[in-house]
DOZATI-352915 format. One line per 8 residues: number of its first residue (from 1); their letters; for each residue x, z, y of N, C-alpha, C. Coordinates in steps of 0.05 Angstrom, whole numbers, plus 5000, padded with zeros to 4 digits. Example, Ala and Ser with C-alpha at 12.3 -4.5 7.8 and 13.67 -1.06 7.14 Angstrom:
<sites>
1 = as = 5264/5156/4886/5246/5156/4910/5264/5156/4934  5257/5142/4955/5273/5143/4979/5258/5157/5001;
</sites>
This chain:
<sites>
1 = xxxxxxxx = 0895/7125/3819/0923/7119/3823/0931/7095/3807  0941/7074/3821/0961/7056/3807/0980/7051/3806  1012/7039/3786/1026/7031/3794/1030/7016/3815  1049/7018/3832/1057/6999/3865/1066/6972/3853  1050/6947/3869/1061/6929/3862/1063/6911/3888  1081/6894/3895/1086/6877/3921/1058/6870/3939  1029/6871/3918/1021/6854/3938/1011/6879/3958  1012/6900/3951/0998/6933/3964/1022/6938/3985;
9 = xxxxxxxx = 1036/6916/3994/1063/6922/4018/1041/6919/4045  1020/6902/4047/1005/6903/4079/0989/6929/4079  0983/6944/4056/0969/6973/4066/0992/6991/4078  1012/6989/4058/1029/7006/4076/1042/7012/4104  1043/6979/4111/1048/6972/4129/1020/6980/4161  1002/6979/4144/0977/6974/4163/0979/7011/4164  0981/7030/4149/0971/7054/4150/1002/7073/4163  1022/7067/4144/1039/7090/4158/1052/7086/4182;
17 = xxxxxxxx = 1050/7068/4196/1059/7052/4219/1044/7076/4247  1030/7090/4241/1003/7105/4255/1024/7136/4249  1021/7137/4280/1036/7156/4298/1033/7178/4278  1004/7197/4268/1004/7222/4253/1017/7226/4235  1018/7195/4215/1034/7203/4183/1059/7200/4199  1073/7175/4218/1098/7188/4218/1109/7212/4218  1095/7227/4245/1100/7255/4244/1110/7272/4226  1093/7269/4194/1109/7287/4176/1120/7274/4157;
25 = xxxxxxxx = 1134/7253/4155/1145/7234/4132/1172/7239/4149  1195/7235/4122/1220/7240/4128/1242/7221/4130  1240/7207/4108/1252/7179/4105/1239/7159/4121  1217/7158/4132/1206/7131/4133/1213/7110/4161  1226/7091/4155/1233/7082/4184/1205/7076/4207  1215/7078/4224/1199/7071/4250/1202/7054/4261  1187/7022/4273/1161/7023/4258/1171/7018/4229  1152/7024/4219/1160/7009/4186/1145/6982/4188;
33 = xxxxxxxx = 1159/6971/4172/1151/6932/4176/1150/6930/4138  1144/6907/4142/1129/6896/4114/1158/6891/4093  1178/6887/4102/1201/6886/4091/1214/6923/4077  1210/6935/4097/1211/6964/4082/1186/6970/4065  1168/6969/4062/1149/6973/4046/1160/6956/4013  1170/6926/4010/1173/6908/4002/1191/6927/3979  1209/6930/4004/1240/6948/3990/1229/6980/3972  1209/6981/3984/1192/7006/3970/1190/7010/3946;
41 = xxxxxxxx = 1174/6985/3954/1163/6975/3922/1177/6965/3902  1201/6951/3911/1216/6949/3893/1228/6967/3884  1241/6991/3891/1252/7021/3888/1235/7028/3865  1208/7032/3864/1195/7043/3857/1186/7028/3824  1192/7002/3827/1182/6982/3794/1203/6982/3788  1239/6992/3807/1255/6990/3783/1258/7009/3772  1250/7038/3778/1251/7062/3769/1237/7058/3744  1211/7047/3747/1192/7050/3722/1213/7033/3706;
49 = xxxxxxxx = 1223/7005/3713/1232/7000/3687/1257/7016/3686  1278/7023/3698/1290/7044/3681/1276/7069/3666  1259/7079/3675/1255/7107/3659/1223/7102/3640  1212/7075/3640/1194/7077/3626/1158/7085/3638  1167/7093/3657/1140/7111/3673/1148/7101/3697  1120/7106/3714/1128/7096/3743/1122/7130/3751  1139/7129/3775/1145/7159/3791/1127/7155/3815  1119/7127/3820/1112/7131/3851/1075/7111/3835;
57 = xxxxxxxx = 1059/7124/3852/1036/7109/3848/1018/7114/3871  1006/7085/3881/0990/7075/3905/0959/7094/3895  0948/7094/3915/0922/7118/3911/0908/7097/3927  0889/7081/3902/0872/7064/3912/0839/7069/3914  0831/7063/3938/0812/7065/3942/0793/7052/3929  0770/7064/3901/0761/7045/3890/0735/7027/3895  0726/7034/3919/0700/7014/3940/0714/6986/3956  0738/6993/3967/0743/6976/3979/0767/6957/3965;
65 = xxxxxxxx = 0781/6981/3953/0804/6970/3928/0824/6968/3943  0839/6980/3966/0852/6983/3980/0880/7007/3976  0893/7002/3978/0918/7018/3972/0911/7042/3994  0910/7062/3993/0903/7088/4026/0928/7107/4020  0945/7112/4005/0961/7120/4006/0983/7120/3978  1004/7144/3987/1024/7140/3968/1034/7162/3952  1037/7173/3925/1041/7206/3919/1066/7191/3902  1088/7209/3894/1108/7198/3878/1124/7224/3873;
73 = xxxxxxxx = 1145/7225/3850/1168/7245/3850/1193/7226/3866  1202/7256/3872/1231/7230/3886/1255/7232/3873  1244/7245/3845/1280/7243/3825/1296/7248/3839  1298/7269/3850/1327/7278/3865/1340/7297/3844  1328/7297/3830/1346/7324/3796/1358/7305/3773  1348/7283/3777/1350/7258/3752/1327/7268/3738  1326/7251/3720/1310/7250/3707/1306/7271/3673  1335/7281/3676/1339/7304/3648/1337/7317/3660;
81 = xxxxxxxx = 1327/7332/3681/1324/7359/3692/1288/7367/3692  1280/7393/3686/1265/7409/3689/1246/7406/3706  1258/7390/3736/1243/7399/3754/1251/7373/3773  1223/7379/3797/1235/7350/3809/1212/7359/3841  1211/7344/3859/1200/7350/3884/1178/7322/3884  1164/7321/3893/1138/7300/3897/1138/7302/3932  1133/7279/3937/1121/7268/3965/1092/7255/3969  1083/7252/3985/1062/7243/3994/1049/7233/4025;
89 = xxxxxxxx = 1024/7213/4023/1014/7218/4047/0991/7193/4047  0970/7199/4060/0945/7184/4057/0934/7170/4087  0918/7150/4084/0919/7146/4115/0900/7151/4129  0905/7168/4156/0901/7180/4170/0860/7174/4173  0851/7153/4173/0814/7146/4160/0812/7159/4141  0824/7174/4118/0809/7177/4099/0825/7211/4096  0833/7225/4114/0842/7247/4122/0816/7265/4118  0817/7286/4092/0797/7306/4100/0775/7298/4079;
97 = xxxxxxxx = 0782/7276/4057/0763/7261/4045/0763/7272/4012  0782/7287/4016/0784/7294/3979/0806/7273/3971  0817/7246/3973/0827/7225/3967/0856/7251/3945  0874/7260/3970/0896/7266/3961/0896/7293/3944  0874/7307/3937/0870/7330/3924/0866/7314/3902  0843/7298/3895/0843/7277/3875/0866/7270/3860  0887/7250/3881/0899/7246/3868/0935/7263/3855  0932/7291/3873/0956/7300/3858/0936/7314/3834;
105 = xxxxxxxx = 0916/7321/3832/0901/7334/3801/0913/7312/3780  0911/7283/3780/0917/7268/3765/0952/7264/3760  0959/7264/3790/0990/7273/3781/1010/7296/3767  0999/7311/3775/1014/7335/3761/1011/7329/3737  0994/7332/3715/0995/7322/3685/1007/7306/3679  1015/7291/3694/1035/7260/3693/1055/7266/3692  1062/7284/3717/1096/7306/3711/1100/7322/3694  1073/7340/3685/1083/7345/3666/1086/7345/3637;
113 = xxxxxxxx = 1063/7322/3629/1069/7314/3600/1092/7298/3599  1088/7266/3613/1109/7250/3607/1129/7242/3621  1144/7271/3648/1164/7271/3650/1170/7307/3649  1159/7310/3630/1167/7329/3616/1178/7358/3631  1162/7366/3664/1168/7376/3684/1159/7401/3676  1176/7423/3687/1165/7454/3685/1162/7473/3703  1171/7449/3724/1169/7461/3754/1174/7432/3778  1152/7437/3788/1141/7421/3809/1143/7418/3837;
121 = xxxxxxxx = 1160/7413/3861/1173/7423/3883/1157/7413/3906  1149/7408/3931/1143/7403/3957/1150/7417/3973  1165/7399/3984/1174/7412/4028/1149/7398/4038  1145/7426/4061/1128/7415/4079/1134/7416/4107  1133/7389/4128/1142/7401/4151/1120/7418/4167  1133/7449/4173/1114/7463/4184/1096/7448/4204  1068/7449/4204/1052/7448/4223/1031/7434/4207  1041/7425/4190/1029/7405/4167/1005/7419/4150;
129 = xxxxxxxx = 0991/7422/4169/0964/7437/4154/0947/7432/4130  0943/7406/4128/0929/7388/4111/0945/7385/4091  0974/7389/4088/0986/7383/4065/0994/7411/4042  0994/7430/4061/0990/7453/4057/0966/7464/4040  0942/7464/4053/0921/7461/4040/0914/7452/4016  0923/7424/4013/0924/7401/3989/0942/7417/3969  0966/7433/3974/0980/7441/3948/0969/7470/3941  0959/7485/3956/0946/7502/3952/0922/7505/3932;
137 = xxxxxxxx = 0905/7487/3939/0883/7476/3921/0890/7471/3889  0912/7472/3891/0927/7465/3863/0950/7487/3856  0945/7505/3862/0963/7533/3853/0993/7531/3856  0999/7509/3878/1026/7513/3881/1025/7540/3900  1054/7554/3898/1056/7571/3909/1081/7575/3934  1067/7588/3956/1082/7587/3982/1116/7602/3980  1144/7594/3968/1162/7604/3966/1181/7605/3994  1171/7607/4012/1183/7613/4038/1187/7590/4058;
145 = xxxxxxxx = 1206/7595/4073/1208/7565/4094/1242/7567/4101  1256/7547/4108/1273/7540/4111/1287/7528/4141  1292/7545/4160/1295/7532/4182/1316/7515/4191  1311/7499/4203/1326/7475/4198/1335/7457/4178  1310/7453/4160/1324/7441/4136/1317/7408/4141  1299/7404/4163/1301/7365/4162/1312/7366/4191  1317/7342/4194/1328/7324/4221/1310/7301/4228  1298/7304/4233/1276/7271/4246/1288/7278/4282;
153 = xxxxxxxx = 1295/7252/4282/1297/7236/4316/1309/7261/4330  1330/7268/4317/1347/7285/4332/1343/7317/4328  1322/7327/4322/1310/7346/4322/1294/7357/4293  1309/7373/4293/1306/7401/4270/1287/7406/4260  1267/7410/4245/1245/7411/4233/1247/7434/4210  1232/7458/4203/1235/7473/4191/1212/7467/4162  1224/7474/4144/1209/7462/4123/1198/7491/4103  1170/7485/4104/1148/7511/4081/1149/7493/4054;
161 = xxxxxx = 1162/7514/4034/1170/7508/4020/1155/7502/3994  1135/7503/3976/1122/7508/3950/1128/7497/3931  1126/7509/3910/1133/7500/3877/1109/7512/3856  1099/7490/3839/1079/7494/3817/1101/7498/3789  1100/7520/3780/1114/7529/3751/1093/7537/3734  1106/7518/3713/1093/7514/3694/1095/7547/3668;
</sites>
């Protein structure tokens, strides 16, 4: 995992642009173009310089040295709170590879030494097998589902819920 920096805007662009990851990403515009990635990245280096730490980090592939995906918290509690939710998503080539098990083992310790987390949050949109799996592997635990809790393209999406407590 590395900090995100501008020039890792054409992986993003090249990978989440691909019909599957849209599917379960929530925010992410469609298509996404190199200018939202840009704005990404910026979001993401001003956070670190406000809080000292970066929240979002690129999951680089270290053979080809390629950005393959993206894991981050999304500070939706601020940053004096307890607890916080993480996103993710890897691209769709390297699906099934270990990549994102890898890299939330390295994240979580990150949440919770030096942002000081004691509980760890992910929505998942149901059907989302692989992401499921991935938090499982890591002792998050299944706290129910929520129907109707996203809206993508008009339509309702029910969200499986998990949290790792510390």
């Amino acid at each position: 995992m590395v900090p995100l920096k501008k020039e890792y805007a054409h992986f993003f662009v090249e990978y989440i642009n691909d019909p599957d990851i849209l599917q379960f990403t929530l925010c992410v515009p469609d298509p996404y173009q190199l200018s939202d990635a840009v704005s990404w990245i910026n979001f993401a280096q001003e956070q670190e310089e406000q809080y000292g730490t970066p929240f979002n980090y690129g999951i680089l592939h270290l053979e080809t040295q390629e950005i393959i995906g993206n894991i981050g918290r999304l500070n939706i509690y601020k940053e004096q709170n307890h607890k916080d939710e993480i996103g993710y998503w890897i691209a769709k080539k390297h699906w099934g590879k270990g990549f994102m098990t890898e890299a939330l083992a390295k994240f979580i310790p990150i949440l919770k030494d030096s942002h000081k987390l004691e509980r760890i949050e992910a929505r998942v949109f149901e059907g989302n097998e692989a992401s499921t799996k991935v938090l499982l592997k890591h002792q998050f635990k299944y706290e129910g589902k929520s129907e109707k809790f996203f809206k993508k393209k008009g339509k309702y999406i029910t969200s499986l819920n998990f949290a790792l407590v510390f």
